[in-house]
C-alpha positions, 0 to 999 in steps of 0.5 A, spaced: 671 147 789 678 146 789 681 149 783 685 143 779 691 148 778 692 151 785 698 155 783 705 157 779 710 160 779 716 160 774 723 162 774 727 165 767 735 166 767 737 174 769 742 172 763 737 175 757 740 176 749 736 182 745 735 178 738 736 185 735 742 186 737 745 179 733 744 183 727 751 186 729 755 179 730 751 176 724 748 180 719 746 174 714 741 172 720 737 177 718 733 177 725 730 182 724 726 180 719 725 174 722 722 176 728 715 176 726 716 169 725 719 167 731 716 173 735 722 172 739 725 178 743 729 176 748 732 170 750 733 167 757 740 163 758 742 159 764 748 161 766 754 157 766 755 154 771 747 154 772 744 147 773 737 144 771 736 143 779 738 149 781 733 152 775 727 147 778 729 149 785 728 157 784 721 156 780 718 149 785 721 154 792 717 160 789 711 156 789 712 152 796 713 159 799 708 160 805 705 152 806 705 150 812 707 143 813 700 140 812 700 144 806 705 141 803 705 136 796 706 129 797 708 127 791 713 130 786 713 130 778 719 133 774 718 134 767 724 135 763 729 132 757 736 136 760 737 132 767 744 134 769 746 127 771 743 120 767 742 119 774 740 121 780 733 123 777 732 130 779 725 129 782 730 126 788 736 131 788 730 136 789 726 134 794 732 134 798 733 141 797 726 143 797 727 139 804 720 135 803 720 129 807 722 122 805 715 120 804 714 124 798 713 120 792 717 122 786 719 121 779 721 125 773 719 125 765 721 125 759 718 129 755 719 135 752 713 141 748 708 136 750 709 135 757 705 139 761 699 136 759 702 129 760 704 131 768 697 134 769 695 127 767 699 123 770 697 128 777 690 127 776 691 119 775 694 119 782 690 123 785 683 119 782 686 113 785 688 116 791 694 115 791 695 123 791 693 128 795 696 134 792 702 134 787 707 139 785 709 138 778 716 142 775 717 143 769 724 144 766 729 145 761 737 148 760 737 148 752 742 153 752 747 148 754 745 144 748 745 149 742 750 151 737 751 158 737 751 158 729 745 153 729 740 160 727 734 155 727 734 153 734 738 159 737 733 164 735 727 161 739 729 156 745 730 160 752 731 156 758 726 156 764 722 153 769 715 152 772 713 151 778 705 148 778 702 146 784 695 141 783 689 139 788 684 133 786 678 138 783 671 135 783 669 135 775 675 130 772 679 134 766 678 131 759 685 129 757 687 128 749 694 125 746 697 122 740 705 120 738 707 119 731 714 116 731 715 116 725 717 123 726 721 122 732 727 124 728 725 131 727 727 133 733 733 131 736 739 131 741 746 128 738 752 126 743 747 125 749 745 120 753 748 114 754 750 114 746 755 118 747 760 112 749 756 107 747 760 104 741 765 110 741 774 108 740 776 107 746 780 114 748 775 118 744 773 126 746 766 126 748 762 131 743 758 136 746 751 135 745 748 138 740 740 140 738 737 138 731 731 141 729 728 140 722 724 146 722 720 145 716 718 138 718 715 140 724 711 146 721 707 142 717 707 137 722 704 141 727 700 144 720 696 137 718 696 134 725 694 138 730 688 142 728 684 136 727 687 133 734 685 140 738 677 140 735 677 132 737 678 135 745 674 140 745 668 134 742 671 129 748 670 135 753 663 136 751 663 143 749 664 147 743 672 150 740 666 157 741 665 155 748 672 156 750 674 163 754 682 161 752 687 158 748 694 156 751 697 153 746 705 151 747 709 156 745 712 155 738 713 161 735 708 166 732 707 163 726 705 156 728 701 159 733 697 164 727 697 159 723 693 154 728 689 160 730 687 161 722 685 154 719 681 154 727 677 161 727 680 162 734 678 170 735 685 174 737 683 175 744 682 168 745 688 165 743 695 167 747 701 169 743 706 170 749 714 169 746 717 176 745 721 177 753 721 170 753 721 165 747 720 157 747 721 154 754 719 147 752 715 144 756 714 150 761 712 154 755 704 153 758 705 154 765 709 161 764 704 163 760 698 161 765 701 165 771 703 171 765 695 171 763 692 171 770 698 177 771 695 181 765 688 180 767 687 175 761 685 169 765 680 169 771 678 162 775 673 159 773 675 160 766 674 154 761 681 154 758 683 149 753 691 147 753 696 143 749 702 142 747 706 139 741 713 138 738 719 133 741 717 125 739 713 128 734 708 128 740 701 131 742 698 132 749 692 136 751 687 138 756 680 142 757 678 144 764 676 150 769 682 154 771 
């Protein structure tokens, strides 16, 4: 039986900031003590002049490496809320650079923390209606480029990185879950991007750098009223029991939010992922990187039922139940 998720790979900037050692630059953050919460060590930053499409190549050329031409996937998706350019869309300049042939089908998708599970649904509608024989789904993000280094809030949790997954038709249908309430979609946001930046503005005006807002509080409680009640409304689509899930992958949003979900839903230490402190938030790749991280830790075998799901950005929510 063909296993849904066929493989990942991910890639994570050499660049690497020790939080520790901020406390030597900026003493009134306190890292330290904010560690526990954030449960970030080390950050991964892009270089300079790293590109999104540069960072996307290196996970999606790790997961093409050894298929032959007939193995390779028909279809490209590209999840990500930093593209270098409003267009070309980067599904298209990386399929050039893959080399994969012109018949290949690709798109991007905008969407940040929730998007792994979108993409995964988006794959299993093509393959379902036959359009699709085998997708490779990129998942990528340069939040670096777009936080201010004296924003504590953000610096302290977001990394740039990228995840490759390669996906089959499997025989039993994943159960998909999902949920949007706009009224929030101010929580998280990027100002002076997009085409806002000159939409309006006085002609000669300098262009602002982008800038990442997040309103930390809000989105807690947010995460803390929604989605416990949204996980336990998958787990009862997908037929099964939160006792009969192996593993837990939750998006990874900091150590507080994610034994805060563990808590008010009884999921047993052993059962519930908390991988942050070498890698930090990676938004939409968060979940993939800690799926290929857990199966190389031992943690995650085929034919485990898992349970995924993200939420943050729109405020927005997606999950998945399947065999692994």
């Amino acid at each position: 039986m063909n296993n849904f998720i066929n493989n990942i790979e991910y890639y994570l900037p050499e660049h690497t900031i020790d939080c520790h050692e901020l406390d030597k630059t900026k003493p009134h953050w306190h890292v330290r003590n904010s560690l526990p919460k954030t449960g970030v060590r080390y950050l991964h930053h892009s270089a300079q002049d790293e590109t999104t499409l540069q960072m996307a190549y290196k996970a999606a050329s790790k997961a093409l490496a050894g298929l032959s031409e007939k193995e390779l996937p028909d279809t490209l998706i590209v999840c990500t809320q930093t593209p270098d350019f409003l267009l070309p869309h980067v599904s298209a300049c990386l399929q050039h650079e893959l080399g994969l042939p012109p018949s290949t089908k690709c798109f991007d998708v905008s969407l940040g923390c929730s998007g792994y599970c979108y993409g995964l649904s988006i794959a299993y509608g093509y393959m379902a209606a036959g359009i699709s024989e085998r997708v490779l789904f990129v998942t990528v993000d340069n939040y670096s480029k777009t936080i201010d280094p004296e924003n504590k809030t953000s610096f302290l949790i977001f990394s740039d990185g990228s995840a490759a997954t390669i996906l089959d038709k499997p025989k039993v249908a994943p159960s998909f879950l999902f949920g949007t309430d706009g009224s929030r979609c101010q929580a998280i946001r990027c100002l002076n991007s997009g085409i806002s930046v000159v939409t309006g503005a006085e002609k000669d005006a300098p262009i602002a750098k982008p800038d990442l807002q997040m309103d930390g509080f809000n989105v807690y409680q947010f995460t803390l009223k929604t989605i416990p009640a949204e996980i336990r409304k998958l787990a009862e689509k997908a037929g099964t029991g939160m006792d009969d899930i192996d593993l837990f992958v939750f998006h990874q949003a900091s150590n507080k939010v994610l034994e805060s979900l563990a808590s008010k839903l009884n999921i047993p230490d052993e059962k519930m992922i908390l991988d942050l402190y070498e890698v930090g938030n990676t938004t939409s790749s968060s979940i993939p990187i800690a799926l290929k991280r857990a199966e190389q830790k031992g943690m995650l075998n085929r034919g485990d039922r898992i349970m995924l799901f993200g939420f943050g950005i729109g405020l927005s929510w997606s999950g998945t139940v399947l065999k692994y």
